[in-house]
N, C-alpha and C positions, 0 to 999 in steps of 0.2 A: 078805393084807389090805393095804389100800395106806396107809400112815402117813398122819396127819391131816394136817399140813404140806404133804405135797404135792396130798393130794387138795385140799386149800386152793386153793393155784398153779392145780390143774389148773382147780379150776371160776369161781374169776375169769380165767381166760385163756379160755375157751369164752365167757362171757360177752362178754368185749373183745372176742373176733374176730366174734362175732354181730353185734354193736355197728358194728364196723368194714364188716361185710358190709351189713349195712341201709343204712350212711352211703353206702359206694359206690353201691348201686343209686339213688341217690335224681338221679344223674346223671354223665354222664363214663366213659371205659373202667372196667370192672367190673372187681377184681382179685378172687379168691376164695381164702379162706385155708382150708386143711383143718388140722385138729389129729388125731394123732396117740395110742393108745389106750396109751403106752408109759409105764407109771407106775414101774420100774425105777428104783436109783438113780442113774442116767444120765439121767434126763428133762429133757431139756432146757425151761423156760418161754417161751424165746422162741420164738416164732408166726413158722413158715418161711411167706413168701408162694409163691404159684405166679403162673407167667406168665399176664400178662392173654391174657384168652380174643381165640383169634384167629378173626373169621369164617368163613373160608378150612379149618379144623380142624374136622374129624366132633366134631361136642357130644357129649358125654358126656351121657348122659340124664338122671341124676342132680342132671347141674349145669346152672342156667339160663344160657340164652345169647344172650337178648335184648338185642337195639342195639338203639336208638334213629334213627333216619333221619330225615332231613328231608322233612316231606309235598309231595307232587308238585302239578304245577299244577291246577287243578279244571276238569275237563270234564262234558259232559252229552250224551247221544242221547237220545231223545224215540223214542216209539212210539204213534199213534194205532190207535182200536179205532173205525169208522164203527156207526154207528145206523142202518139203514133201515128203512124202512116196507115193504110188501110190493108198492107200486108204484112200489120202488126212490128214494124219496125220501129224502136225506141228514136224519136226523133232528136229528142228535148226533154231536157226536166226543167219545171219552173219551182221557186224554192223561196217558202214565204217562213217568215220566222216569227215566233210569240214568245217576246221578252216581257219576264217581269222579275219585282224586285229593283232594286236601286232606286234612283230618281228619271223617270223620263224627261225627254224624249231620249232616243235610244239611237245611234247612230251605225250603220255598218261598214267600213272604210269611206267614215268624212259624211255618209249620207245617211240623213236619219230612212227609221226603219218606219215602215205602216203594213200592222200586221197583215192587213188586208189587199194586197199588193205583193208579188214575186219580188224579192230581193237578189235573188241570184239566177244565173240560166246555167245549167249544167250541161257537157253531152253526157252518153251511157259511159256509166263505170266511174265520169270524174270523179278526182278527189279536191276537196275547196277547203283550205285551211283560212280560218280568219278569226278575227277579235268584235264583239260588239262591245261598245263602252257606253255608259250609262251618265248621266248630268252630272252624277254625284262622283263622280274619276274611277269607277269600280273599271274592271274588263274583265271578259270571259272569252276562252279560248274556243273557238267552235271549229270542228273538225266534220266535215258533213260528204256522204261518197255517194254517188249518184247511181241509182241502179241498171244493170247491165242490158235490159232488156224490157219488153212490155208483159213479159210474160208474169214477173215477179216482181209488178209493182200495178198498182192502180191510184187514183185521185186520193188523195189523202193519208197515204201512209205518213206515218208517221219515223224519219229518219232520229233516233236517239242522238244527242251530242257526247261527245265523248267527253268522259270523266278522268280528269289529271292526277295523277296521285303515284303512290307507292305501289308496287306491284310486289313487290320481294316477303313472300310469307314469312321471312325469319330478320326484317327489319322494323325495328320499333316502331316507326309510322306507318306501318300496311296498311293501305287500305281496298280493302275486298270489294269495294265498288269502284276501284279505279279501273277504267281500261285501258289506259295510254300510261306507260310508265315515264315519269317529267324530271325524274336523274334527282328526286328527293329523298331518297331512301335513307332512313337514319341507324345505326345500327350499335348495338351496344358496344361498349368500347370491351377489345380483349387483352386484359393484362399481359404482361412479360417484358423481355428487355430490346428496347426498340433502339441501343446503339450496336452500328452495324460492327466496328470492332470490336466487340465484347465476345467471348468463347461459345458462350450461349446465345447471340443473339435469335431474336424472333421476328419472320420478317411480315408475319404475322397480326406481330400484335400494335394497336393503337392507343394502347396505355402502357409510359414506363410505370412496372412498382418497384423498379430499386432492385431489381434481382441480377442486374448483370455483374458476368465475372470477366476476370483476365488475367492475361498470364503479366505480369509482370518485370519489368526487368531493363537494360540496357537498348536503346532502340537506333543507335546513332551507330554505323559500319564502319569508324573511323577510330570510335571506342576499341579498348584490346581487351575490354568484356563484352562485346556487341553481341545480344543473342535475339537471332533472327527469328524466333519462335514468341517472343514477346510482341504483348498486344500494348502493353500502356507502360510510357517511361516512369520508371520510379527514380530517376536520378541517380541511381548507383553508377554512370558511367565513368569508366579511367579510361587515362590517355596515356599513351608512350611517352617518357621522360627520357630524353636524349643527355648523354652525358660520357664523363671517364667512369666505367664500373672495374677498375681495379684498384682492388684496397690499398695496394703499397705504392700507387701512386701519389704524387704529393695532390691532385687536383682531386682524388676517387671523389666521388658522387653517391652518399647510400643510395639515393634517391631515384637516381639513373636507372631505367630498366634497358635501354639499348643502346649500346656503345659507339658514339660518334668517330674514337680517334682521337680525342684530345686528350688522353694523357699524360701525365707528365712524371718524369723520376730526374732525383739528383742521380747521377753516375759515378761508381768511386770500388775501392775496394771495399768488399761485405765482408771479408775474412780477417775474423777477429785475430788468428795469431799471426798475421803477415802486421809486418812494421809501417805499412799506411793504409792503416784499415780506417775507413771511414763510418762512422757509426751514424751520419746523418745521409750515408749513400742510401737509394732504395733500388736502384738497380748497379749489379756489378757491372765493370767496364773491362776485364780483365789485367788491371793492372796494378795488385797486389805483387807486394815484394817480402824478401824474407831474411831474415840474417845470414850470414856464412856459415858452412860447415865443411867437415871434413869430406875431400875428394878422393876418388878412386880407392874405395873400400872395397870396391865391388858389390857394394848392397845399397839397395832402394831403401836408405833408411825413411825420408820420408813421405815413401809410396805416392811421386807423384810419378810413377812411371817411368822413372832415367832412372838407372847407374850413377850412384852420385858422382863418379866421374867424371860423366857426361852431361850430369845437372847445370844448366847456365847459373842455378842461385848458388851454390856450392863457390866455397871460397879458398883460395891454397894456404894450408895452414903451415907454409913455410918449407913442407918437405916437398920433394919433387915426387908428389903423391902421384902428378899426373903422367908423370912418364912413365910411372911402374907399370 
């Protein structure tokens, strides 16, 4: 009889490695513990593990030896069944589908599929675009066209599904098995200058490398360097400086390039040998005067164009010069 203490040990230890055994299976390599029928006083309680089950190693029958795998990519073949009439007229097509790969079951708009079973009715010629999707969230785009006639098809043909891919032989991802091209084309990038203002631009290319040029220069029409041939402002723009642009005025402006009108001069006599000559006048007023001299010489001594006679500056030096 086996003493109550150990029988104790023994049936919470069967319990824990149960426990332990359920835990593993629930994901991750499966370790499997056997317990041992040795209730002697030598029984040891601790639970000897055994090496995780290796694939590769004849299973023991006993012991379960399912892995878990990762599901494969999901495919499909298609099998039409034609309908004719007896004067060989394509009535119908029925259209059964054999999906594998992913996780089943396998559904075709909402309704699972059974290979064994028409999933679809076609007339002659249709074209049936749809999706199966698999347990696992995969989906496959199936594209299937029904044949035009009874002549060129019989029970079982087999309709290929159409393969999504690159079409474009000179795009990085071609692929020579696709027959529907699905607007994935990838394509090397080609250098040059991708801005459109630039002298060079390339409308070409899908990689800047830094090669663009331009003309540089003034880009604002209001500027009085404005050049309308320039691509890209470099900030050299000037502006008309409104102002007095004459020197001897008292207000001149060097700075001035287009002359408002604001001017300014003192007004006065400029001639230095007239007796009120103003040396701070900057524009003459004509009203220089001059001292007296002798009248009716009969000579323009000082060639302002009179007879000093008849010069108004001309002064009578006493003699009745002017009645001569």
């Amino acid at each position: 009889m086996i003493p109550q203490e150990i029988s104790t040990k023994f049936s919470k230890i069967i319990i824990l490695c149960l426990f332990c055994v359920l835990i593993a299976g629930c994901g991750g390599p499966t370790t499997y513990v056997f317990i041992g029928p040795d209730s002697g006083p030598n029984f040891d309680p601790t639970p000897t593990p055994s090496p995780s089950v290796n694939p590769t190693d004849t299973p023991d029958p006993a012991v379960p030896t399912s892995i878990p795998t990762a599901p494969s990519l999901l495919s499909a073949t298609s099998h039409v069944d034609p309908i004719c009439n007896d004067n060989g007229r394509l009535l119908e097509v029925k259209v059964n589908l054999k999906v594998s790969g992913g996780i089943p079951p396998y559904t075709l708009e909402g309704k699972e599929i059974n290979p064994s079973k028409p999933v679809l009715s076609l007339r002659a010629g249709q074209v049936k675009e749809f999706v199966i999707k698999s347990s696992d969230g995969q989906s496959l785009p199936i594209r299937i066209q029904a044949p035009t006639s009874c002549d060129n098809t019989k029970p079982g043909d087999v309709v290929n599904p159409p393969i999504y891919g690159c079409t474009d032989p000179i795009a990085t991802n071609y692929n020579p098995s696709a027959t529907i091209d699905n607007g994935s084309c990838a394509y090397p990038p080609i250098p040059g200058c991708t801005d459109p203002i630039a002298t060079n631009y390339n409308p070409s290319a899908t990689k800047d490398d830094g090669s663009c040029t331009y003309v540089l220069g003034c880009m604002d029409p209001a500027a009085t360097n404005y050049n309308p041939l320039a691509t890209r402002d470099d900030g050299s723009c000037t502006y008309p400086v409104r102002g007095c642009t004459d020197p001897v005025a008292t207000n001149y402006n060097p700075l001035a390039t287009v002359d408002d009108g604001s001017c300014r001069y003192v007004l006065g006599c400029t001639d230095q040998a007239a007796t009120n000559y103003n040396p701070l006048a900057t524009r003459d007023d004509g009203s220089c005067s001059y001292q007296g001299r002798a009248c009716n010489n009969g000579n323009d001594d000082d060639n302002d164009g009179f007879i000093d006679g008849a010069d108004p500056q001309c002064r009578n030096n006493g003699d009745d010069d002017e009645s001569q």
